[in-house]
C-alpha positions as CSV (number, residue, x, y, z in Angstrom):
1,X,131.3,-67.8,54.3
2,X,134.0,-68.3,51.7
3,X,134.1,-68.9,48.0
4,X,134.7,-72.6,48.8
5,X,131.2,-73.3,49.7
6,X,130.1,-72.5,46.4
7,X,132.4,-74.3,44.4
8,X,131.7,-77.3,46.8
9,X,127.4,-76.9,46.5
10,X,128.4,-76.9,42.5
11,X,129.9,-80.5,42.6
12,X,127.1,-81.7,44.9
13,X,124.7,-80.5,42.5
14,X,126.6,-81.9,39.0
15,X,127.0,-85.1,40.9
16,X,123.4,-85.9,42.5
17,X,120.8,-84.0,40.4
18,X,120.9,-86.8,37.8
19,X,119.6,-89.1,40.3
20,X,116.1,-88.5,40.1
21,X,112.8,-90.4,41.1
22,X,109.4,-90.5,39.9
23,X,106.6,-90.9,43.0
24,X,103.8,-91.0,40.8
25,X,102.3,-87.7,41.9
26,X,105.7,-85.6,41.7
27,X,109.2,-86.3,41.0
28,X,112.5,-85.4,43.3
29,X,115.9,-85.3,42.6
30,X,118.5,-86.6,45.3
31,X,120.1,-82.8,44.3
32,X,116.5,-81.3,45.7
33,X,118.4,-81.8,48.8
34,X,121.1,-79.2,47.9
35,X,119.2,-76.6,46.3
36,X,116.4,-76.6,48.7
37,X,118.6,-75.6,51.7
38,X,120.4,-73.1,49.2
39,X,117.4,-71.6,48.8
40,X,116.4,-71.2,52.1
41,X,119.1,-70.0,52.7
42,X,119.8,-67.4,50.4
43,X,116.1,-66.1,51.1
44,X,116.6,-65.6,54.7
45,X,119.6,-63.9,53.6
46,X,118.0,-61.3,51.6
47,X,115.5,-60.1,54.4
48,X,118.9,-58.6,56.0
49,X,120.9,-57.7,52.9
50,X,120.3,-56.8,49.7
51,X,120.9,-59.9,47.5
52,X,120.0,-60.2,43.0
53,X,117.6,-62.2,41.6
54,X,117.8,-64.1,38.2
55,X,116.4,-61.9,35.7
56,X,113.8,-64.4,34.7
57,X,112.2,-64.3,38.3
58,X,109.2,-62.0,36.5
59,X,108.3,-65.0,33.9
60,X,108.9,-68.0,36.7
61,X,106.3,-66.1,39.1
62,X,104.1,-65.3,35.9
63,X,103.9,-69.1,35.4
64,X,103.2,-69.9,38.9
65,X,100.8,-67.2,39.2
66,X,98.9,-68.6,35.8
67,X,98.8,-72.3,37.0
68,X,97.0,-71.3,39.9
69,X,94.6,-69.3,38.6
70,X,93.7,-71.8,36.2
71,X,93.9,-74.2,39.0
72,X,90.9,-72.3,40.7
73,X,89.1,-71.4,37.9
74,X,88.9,-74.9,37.4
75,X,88.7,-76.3,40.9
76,X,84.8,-74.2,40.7
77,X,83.4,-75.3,37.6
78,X,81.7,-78.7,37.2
79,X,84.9,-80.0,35.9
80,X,84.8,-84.4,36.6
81,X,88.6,-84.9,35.6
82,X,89.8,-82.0,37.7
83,X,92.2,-83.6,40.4
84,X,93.3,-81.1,43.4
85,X,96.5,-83.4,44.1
86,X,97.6,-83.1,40.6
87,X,97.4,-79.4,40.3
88,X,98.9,-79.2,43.5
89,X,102.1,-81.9,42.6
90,X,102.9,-80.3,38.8
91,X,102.3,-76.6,40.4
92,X,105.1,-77.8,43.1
93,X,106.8,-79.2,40.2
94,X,107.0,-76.3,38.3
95,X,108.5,-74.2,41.4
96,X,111.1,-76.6,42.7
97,X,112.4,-76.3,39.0
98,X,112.3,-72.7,38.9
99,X,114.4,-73.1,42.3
100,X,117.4,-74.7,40.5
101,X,117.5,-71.2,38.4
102,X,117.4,-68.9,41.1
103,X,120.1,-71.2,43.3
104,X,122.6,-72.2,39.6
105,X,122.2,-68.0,39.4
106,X,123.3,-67.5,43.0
107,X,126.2,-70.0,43.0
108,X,127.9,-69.0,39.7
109,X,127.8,-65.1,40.4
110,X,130.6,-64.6,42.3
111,X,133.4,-66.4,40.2
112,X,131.8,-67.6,37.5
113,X,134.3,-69.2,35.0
114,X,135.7,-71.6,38.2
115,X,132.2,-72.3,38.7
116,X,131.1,-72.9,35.7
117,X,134.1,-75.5,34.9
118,X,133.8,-76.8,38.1
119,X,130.1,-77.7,36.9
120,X,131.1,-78.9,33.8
121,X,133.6,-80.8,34.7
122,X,132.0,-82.5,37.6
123,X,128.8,-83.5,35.7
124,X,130.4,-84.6,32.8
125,X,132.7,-86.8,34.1
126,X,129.7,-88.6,35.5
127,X,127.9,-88.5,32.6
128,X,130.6,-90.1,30.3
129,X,130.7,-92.7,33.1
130,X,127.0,-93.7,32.4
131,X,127.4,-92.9,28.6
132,X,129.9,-95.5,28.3
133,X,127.6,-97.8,30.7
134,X,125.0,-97.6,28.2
135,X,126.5,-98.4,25.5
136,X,128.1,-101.7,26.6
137,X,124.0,-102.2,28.2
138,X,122.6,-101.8,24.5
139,X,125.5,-104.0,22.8
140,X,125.5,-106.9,25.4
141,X,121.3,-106.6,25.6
142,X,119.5,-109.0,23.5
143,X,115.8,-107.7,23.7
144,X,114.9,-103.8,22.7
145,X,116.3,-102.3,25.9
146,X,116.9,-98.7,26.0
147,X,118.8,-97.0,28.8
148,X,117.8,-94.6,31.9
149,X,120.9,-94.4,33.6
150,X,120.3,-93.0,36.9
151,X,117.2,-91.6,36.0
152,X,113.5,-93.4,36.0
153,X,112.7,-92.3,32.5
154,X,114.9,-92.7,29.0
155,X,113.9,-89.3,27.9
156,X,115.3,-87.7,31.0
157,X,118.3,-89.8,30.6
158,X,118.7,-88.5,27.1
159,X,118.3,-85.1,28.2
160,X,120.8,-85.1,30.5
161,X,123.7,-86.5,28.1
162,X,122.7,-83.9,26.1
163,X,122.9,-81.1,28.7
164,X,126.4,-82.4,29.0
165,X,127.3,-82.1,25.4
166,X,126.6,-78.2,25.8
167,X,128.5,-78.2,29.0
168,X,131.9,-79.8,27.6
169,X,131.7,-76.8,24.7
170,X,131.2,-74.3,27.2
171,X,134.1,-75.6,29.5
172,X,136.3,-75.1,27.2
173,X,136.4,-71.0,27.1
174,X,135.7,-71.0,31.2
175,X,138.8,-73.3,31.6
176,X,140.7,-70.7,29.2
177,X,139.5,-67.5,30.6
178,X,141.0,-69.8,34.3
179,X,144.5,-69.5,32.4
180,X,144.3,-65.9,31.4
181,X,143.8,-64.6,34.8
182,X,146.7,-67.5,35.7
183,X,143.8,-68.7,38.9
184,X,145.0,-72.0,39.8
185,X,142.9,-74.9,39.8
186,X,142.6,-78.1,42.3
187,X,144.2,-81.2,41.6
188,X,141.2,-83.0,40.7
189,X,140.2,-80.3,37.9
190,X,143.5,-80.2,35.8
191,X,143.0,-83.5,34.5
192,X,140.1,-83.6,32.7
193,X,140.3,-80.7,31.1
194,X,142.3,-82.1,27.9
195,X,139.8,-85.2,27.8
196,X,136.4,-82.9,27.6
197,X,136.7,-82.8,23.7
198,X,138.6,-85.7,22.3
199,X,137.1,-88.5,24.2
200,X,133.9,-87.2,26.6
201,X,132.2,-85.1,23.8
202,X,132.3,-88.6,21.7
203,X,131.0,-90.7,24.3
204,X,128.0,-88.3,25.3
205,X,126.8,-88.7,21.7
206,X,127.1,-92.1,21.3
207,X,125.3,-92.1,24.5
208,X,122.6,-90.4,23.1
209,X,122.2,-92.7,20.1
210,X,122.4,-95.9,22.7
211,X,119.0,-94.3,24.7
212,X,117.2,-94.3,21.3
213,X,115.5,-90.9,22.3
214,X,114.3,-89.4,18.7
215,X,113.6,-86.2,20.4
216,X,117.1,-86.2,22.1
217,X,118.6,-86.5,18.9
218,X,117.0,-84.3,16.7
219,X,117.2,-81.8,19.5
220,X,120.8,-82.1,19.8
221,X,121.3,-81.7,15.9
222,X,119.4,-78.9,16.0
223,X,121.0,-77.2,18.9
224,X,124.9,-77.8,16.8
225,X,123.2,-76.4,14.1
226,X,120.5,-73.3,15.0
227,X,123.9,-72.4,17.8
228,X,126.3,-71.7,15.7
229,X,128.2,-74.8,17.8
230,X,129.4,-76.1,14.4
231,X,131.5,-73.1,13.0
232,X,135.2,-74.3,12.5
233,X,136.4,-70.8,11.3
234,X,138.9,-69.8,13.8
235,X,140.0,-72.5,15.4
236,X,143.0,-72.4,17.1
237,X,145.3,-75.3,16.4
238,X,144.9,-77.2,19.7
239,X,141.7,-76.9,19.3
240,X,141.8,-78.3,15.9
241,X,143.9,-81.5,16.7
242,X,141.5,-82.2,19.4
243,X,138.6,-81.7,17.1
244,X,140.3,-84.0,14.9
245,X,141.1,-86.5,17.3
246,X,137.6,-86.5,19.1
247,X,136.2,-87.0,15.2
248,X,138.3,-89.8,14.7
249,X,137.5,-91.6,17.9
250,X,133.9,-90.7,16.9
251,X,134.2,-92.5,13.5
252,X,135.6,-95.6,15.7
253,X,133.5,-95.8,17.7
254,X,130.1,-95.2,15.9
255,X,131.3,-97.7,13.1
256,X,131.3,-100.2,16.3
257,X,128.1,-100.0,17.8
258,X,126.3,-99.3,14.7
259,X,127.6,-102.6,13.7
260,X,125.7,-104.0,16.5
261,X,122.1,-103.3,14.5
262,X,121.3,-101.1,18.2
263,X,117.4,-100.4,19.1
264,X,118.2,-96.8,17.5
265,X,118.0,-97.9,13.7
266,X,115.0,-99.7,13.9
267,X,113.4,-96.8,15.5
268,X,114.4,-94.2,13.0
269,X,113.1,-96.5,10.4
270,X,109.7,-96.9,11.9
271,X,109.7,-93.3,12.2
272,X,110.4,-92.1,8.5
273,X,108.1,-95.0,7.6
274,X,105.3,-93.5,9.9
275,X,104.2,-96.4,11.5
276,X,104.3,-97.9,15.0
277,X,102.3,-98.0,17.8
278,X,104.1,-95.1,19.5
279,X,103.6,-92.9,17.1
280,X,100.1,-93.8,16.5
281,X,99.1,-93.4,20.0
282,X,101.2,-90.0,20.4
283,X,99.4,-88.0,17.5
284,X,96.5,-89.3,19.4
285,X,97.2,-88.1,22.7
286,X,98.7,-84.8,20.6
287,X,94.9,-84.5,19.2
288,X,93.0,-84.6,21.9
289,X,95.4,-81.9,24.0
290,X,94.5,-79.6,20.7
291,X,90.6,-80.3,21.7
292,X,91.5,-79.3,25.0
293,X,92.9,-76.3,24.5
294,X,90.2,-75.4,21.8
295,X,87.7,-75.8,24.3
296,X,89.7,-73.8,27.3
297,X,91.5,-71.5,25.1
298,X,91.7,-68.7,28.0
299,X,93.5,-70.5,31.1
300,X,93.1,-74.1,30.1
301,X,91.6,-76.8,31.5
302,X,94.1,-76.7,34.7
303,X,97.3,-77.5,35.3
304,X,98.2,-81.0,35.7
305,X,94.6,-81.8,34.3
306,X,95.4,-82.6,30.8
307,X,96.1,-86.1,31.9
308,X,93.1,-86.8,33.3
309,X,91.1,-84.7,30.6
310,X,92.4,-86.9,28.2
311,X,92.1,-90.0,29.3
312,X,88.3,-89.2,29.5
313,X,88.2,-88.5,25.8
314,X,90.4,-91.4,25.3
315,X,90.5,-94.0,27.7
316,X,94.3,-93.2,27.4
317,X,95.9,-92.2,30.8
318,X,98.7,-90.9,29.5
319,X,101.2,-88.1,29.1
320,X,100.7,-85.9,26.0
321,X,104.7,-85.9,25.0
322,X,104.2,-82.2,23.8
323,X,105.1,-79.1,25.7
324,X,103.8,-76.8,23.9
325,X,100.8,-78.4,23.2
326,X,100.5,-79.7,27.4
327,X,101.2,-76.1,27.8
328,X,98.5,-74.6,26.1
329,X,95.8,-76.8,27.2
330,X,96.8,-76.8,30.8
331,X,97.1,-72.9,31.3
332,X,95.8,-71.4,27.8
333,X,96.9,-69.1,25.6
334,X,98.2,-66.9,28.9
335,X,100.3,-69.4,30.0
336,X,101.7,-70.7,26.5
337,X,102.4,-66.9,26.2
338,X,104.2,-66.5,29.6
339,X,106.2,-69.6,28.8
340,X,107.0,-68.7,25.1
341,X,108.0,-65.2,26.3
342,X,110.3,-66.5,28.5
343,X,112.3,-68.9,26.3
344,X,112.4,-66.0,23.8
345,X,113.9,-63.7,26.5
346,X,116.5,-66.6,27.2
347,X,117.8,-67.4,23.9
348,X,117.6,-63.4,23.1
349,X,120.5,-63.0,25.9
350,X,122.6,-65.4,24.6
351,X,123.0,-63.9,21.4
352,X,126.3,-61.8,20.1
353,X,124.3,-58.9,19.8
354,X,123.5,-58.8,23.9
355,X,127.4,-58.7,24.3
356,X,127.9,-61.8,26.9
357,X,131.5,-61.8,28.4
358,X,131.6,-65.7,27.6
359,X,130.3,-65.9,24.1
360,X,131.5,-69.6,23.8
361,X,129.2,-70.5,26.8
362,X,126.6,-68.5,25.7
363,X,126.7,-70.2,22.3
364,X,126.8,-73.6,24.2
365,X,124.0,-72.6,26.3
366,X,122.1,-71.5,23.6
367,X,122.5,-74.9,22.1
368,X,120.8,-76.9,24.8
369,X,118.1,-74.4,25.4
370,X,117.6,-75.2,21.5
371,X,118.0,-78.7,22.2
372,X,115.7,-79.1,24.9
373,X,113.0,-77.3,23.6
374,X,113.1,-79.4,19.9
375,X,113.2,-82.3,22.5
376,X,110.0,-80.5,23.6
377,X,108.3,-81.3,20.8
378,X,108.1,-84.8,20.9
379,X,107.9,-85.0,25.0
380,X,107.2,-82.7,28.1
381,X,110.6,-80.8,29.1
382,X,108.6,-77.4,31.2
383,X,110.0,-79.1,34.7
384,X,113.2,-79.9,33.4
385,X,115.7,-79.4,36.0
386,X,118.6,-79.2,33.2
387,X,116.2,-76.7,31.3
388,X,116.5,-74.6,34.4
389,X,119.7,-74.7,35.8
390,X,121.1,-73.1,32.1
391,X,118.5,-70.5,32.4
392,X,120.2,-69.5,35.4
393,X,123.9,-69.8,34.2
394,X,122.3,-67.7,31.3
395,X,121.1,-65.8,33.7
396,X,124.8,-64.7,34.8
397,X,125.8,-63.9,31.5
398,X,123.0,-61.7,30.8
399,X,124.4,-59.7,34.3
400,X,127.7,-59.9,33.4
401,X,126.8,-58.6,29.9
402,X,124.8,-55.6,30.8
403,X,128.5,-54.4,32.7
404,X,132.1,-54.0,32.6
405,X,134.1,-57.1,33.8
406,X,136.1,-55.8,36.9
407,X,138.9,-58.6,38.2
408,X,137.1,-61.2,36.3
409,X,134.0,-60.7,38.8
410,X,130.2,-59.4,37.9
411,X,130.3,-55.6,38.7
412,X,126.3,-55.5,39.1
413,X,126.4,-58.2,41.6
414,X,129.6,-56.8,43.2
415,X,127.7,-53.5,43.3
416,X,125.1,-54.8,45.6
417,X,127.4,-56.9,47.6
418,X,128.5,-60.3,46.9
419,X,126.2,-63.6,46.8
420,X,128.3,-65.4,49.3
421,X,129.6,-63.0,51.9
422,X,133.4,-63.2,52.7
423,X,134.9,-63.9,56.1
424,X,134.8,-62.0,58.8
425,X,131.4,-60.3,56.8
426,X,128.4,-61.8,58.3
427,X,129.2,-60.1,61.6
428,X,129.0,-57.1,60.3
């Protein structure tokens, strides 16, 4: 198998995993179709040949491991609000969405600046498409719409602009380090590359803004911010005109459509006035998934149970819209600590100090993982399919950075054999 196969399951991936679909029990993403065979795949591979794992494997199975436990410890107690098909969906959940780690990690170790811009450059594209959509929605719409793209839910939506913000910063170095080693790219890749900062970057925030997603934003601020993504020492002059340019059209732009008195405003001003519905009704769903894990504080009341544990309490069958919170009532203090372990582990690799070969991608990565999990705050993220498909491009870097670059390949994976064997190999 060549190293077009790759490149091409890349673009699949950028270009169907936003369209995703909520059954009520679980949720799928047309991409599932991709990374499921890829899987498979690369499993059945490994039984002949030696082939790498994601370094994050350990804490994935640790989760899995800890939601069923808690599952059974809770499927034997007297427990009215425990529901079998709900552990079962949100522990199926939680795998398929470690699958998109293990399978981003697998397709971007080979070559893994092409890859990565090849990712970037495909999903963003898209992404600016339904940014722009949005926006002309929210202007045109009279009543208090707010955007989901392709997706079923806003937050998700919001989530996924925002995962492309990070990407467009980190295409940048990948598309340079292309130059460097003078590796041609196709046709359809050479184009977009002088748009990703001047006029996509823009339109992905304004996107943002148009979905009215609180957490989105202030997970995206603090992502710039706690990243480092803001630093302008340094900057090379074409970089600087397009930073320039992209600010301008910014400016422009946001003058425009905040103009247009947008959902957005009135939604930040109900928040710093405290009031609302919304909010009222989240700190209570946010106080009784406190009870919850006060009264399970071991290995929760089960995952997938919160749910239904709190709409007992409350009458309110409803998400909690906390992670951390959802976390720690549904699998207890193990399971908040498996899940806190590995996000510290993550963000830990992307740091200067862990020497990562791409430090501009790592610093973009880090961005959304800080984005994502702020966003966590105010809503579930744990099955986030974006969430995991940076772990595993993180993943890379943390290979590549534990050895010496050799042809612009990772030695430890070339040490054990490529991911994608070449021609001519699997006869061998």
């Amino acid at each position: 198998m060549g190293r077009a196969w790759p490149l091409l399951l890349i673009t699949l991936i950028a270009v169907l995993y936003p369209f995703e679909y909520d059954t009520g029990l679980t949720n799928y993403s047309l991409g599932d179709a991709v990374v499921g065979p890829v899987a498979l795949f690369v499993v059945l591979q490994s039984l002949v040949r030696l082939v790498g794992w994601p370094r994050y494997t350990v804490q994935l199975l640790a989760l899995v491991v800890v939601a069923i436990a808690s599952s059974l410890v809770n499927a034997f107690s007297p427990a009215i609000y425990f529901s079998a098909p709900s552990a079962l969906g949100e522990t199926a959940k939680l795998f398929s969405a470690g699958l998109w780690m293990c399978v981003m990690f697998w397709l971007l170790s080979d070559d893994f600046s092409r890859g990565f811009y090849q990712l970037a450059c495909a999903s963003a594209l898209l992404a600016t498409g339904f940014a722009a959509s949005s926006l002309w929605v929210t202007v045109r719409e009279t009543s208090d719409y707010r955007p989901t793209g392709p997706f079923d839910n806003t937050n998700l939506y919001a989530s996924y602009l925002c995962l492309n913000v990070f990407l467009v910063l980190g295409a940048r170095e990948a598309l340079e380090d292309l130059r460097r080693t003078r590796r041609r790219l196709p046709a359809l890749l050479r184009w977009p590359g002088p748009l990703l900062g001047p006029v996509m970057l823009p339109l992905l925030l304004l996107g943002i803004l148009a979905t009215a997603s609180r957490g989105a934003l202030v997970g995206c601020v603090a992502g710039f911010v706690l990243s480092g993504s803001l630093r302008l020492r340094r900057i090379s002059r074409p970089r600087l005109a397009a930073l320039v340019g992209g600010l301008v059209f910014l400016g422009m732009t946001g003058t425009w459509y905040v103009r247009q008195d947008p959902l957005v405003l009135r939604r930040l001003e109900s928040t710093a006035e405290g009031s609302g519905p919304n909010i009222e009704n989240r700190l209570e769903l946010w106080h009784a998934g406190r009870e919850a894990f006060a009264t399970h504080p071991i290995l929760g009341v089960g995952y997938g149970q919160l749910r239904n544990y709190v709409e007992l309490a409350t009458g309110n069958n409803k998400p909690v819209h906390q992670t951390f919170i959802s976390m720690g009532a549904e699998l207890g203090a193990v399971g908040l600590l498996v899940f806190l372990w590995l996000l510290f582990t993550v963000v830990r690799d992307t740091m200067p100090a862990q020497s990562p070969r791409y430090p501009e991608v790592a610093r973009a990565c880090r961005g959304f993982v800080i984005a994502i999990v702020t966003q966590g705050l105010f809503t579930n993220v744990q099955h986030s399919r974006a969430l995991w498909m940076i772990v595993g491009v993180i993943a890379v870097l943390a290979a590549e950075g534990r050895a010496s670059p050799v042809l612009g390949e990772t030695p430890a994976i070339l040490a054990r054999g490529p991911v994608w064997p070449r021609r001519g190999e699997l006869g061998s």
